[in-house]
N, C-alpha and C positions, 0 to 999 in steps of 0.2 A: 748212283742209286741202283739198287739190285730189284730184283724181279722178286716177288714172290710167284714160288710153282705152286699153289694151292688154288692161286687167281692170276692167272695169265689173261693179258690184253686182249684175246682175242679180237674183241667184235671193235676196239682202236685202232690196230691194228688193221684189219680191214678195210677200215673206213678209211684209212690215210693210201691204202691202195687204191681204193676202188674211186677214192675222189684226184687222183693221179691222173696226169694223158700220158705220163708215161713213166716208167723206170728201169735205172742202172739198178746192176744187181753188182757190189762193187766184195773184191775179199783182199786179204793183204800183202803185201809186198815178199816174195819168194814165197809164194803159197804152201802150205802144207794141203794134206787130201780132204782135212775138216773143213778148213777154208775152199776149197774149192770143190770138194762134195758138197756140200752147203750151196754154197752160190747155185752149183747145175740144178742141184736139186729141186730150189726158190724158184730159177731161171725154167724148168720142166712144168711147172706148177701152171706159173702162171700163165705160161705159152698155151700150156693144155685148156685154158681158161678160155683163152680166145677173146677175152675182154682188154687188152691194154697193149699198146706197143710195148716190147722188154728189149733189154741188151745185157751180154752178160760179161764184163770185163775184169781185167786185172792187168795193171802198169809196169809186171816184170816182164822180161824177154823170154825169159826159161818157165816152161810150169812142166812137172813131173809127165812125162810122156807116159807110162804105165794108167796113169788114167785115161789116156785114150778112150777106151773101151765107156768111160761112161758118158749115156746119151747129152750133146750137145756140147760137150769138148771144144769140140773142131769150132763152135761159136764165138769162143772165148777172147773178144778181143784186147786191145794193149793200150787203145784211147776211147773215150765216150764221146757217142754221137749225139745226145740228147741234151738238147740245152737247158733245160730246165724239168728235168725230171726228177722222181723221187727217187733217192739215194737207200737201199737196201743193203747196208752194211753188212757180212759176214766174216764172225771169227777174229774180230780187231778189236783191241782196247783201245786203241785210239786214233784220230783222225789223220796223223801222219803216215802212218803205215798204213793206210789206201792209197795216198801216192800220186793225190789229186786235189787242185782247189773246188774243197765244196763250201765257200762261201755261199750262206743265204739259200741252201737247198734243205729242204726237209729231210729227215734221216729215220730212217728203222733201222735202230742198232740191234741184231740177233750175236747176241756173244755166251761164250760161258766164263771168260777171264776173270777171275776174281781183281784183278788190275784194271779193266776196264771202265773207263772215266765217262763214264753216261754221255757221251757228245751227239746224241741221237736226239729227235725231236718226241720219239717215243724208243726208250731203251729196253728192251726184253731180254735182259742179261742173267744168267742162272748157276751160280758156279756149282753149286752142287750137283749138275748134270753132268754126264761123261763128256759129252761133244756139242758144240753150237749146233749139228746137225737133229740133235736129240731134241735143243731147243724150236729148233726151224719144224722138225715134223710135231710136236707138240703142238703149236702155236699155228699152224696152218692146217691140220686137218679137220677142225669144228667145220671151219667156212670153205674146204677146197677140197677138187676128187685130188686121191695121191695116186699116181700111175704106177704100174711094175716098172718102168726106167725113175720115174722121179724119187721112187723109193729107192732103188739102187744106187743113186750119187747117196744118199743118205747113209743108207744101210753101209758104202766106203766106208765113209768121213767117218761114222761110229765106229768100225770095224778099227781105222786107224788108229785115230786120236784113245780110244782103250787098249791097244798094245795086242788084238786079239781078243780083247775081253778078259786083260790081267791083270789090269789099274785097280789101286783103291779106290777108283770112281765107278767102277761095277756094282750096280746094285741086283735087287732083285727089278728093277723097274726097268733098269738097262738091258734087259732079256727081254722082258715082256715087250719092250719098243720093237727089237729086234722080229720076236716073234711077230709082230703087227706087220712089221718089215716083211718078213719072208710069204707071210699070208695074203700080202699082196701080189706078191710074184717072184721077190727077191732071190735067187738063186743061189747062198750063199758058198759055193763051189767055185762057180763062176768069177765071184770078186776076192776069194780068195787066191785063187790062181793068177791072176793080174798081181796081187801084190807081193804072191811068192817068187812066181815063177818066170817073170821078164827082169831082171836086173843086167843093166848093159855092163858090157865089159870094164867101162872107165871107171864104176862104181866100186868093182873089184880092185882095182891100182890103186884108187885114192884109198880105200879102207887098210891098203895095206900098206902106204905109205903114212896113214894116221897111226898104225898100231904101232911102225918102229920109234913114234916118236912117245908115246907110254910114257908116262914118268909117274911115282906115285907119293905124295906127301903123309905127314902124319899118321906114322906106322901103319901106309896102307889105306888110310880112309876117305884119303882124296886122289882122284887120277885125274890126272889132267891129258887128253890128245888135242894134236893142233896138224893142219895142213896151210902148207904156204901158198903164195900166188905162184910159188914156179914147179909145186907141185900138184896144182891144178891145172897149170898150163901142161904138163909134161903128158898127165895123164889123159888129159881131153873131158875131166870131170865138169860135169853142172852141179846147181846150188842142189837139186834134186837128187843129183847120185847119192849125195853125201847125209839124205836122212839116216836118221837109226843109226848113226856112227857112235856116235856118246852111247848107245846102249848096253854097245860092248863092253867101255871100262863101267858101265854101273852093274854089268854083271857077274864083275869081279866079287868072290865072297867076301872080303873085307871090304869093300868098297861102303861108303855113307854117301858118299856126292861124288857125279862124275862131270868134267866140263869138258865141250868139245870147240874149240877155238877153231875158225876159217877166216883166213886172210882173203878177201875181197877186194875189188876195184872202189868198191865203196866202202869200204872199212874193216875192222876186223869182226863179225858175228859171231855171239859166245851164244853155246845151247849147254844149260844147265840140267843133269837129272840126280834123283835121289831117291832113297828108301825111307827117307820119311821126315827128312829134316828140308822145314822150309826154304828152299832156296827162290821163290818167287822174291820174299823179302831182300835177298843179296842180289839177286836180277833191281831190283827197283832200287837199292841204294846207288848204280850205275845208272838209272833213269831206264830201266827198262820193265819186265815184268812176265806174266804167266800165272803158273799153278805152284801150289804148294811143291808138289814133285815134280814139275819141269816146265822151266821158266827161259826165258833169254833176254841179251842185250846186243845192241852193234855200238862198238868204238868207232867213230867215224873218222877219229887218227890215231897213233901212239904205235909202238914197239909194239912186236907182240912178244919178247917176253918180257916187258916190263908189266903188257895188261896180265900175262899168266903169275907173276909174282902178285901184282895187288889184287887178283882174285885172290887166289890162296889164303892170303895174310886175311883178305876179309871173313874165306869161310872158316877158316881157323877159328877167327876173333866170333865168330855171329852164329856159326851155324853148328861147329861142335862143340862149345864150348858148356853146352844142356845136354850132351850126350845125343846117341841115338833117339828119334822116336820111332814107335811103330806106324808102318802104312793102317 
């Protein structure tokens, strides 16, 4: 069940914190920077509150080192110390992808996935919003001070999750947030240059070992990159290097959908993007999911390229077959 933005839970919301002794602030398994701008964000808030024990976790090994830089990073632990705490979900459609048994915990689910399966005890999920983080600073600043660091994990996760602010999810509201953001204290030089300007080396080998692998279907309108296990091994790549790899083939000019396949110790991860044709829908037909315009799934066995043939064959079948739409 979705959120209406006209009447957001606040003062619910609230109440399921403030009757807490304590909470996980939990975001998804290989975190993107919404998911884990999010979380610091929640995690800054509340600290600054001074009212509740908090812990701010996530169950991958790897999280993007480029966000170093935003406050309470370094806190980010890999297991939950709270036994019975309230569970602040970030940026997840569903329960598997935290990466932990929350049986019988209370849940605030903060998402924007349009795929997101309300598994929260109160869900505030908003897909017409650019970022979960849009949702989080919405939804917490009636009741909480927002700090110049707590706006800055925010002010990422939006900067991200909108591509720079070049998504069809930019509105005029997605500025005004921003500018809230920056009138706080937000620097927006400052977190631009973390996401520009630290790219490690391995990041470079793996994108260039993705691009020779290019292949492109359907006079041009699908490209499909893939990197192997042994070409992550070779490289010294993390799941992190390898963001914004798919963005390359989708900015191909004939491009319609780009997918970018990573062979993993735990299966193969497909990240979907497009200019306007749903591919959340062919992410979920594989039991996965996202946005209209960028969506994913993980195989957790098969060939890969037998999974790159039966993608294909599906977005052929499902996603060009209505032609282009516009963003």
């Amino acid at each position: 069940m979705m959120t209406d933005s006209g009447n957001l839970p606040y003062d619910e919301a609230q109440k399921l914190i403030e009757e807490a002794d304590s909470i996980t602030i939990l975001s998804h398994l290989n975190p993107d920077p919404d998911a884990i701008g999010t979380a610091l964000g929640i995690y800054n808030i509340l600290k600054e509150s001074k009212r509740k024990r908090v812990e701010v976790v996530n169950a991958s090994n790897e999280l993007p080192r480029y966000l170093d830089f935003l406050a309470g990073f370094e806190k980010i632990k890999t297991k939950m110390e709270y036994g019975k705490s309230l569970i602040i979900a970030c940026d997840c459609a569903n329960l598997e992808r935290l990466g932990f048994d929350l049986k019988g915990r209370q849940i605030l689910n903060i998402d924007h996935h349009r795929s997101n399966e309300g598994y929260g005890t109160l869900n505030v999920v908003l897909p017409e919003y650019a970022s979960s983080s849009q949702v989080a600073f919405e939804l917490f600043k009636k009741h909480y001070a927002i700090s110049a660091k707590s706006a800055e994990c925010l002010y990422a996760a939006l900067l991200s999750d909108t591509r720079y602010f070049t998504t069809s999810s930019v509105t005029a509201r997605v500025f005004e947030v921003a500018r809230e953001m920056v009138e706080i204290g937000v620097d927006p030089a400052r977190v631009a240059y973390h996401f520009t300007q630290r790219r490690s080396l391995a990041s470079f080998r793996i994108l260039q070992r993705a691009l020779k692998s290019l292949k492109l279907y359907s006079d041009a309108r699908i490209a499909v990159l893939y990197v192997t296990k042994e070409d992550i091994a070779a490289t010294g790549a993390t799941v992190p290097d390898m963001d914004g790899i798919v963005d390359y083939a989708r900015s191909l000019a004939t491009v319609e959908v780009a997918v970018f396949l990573m062979e993993l110790k735990e299966g193969i991860r497909v990240s979907f993007r497009s200019k306007g044709i749903d591919v959340n829908v062919i992410a979920a037909d594989f039991g996965g999911g996202g946005h209209k315009v960028a969506a994913g799934v993980t195989f957790k066995a098969g060939n890969l390229q037998e999974i790159i043939d039966t993608i294909v064959l599906k977005i052929q079948e499902t996603g060009l077959k209505n032609g282009k739409e516009k963003t």
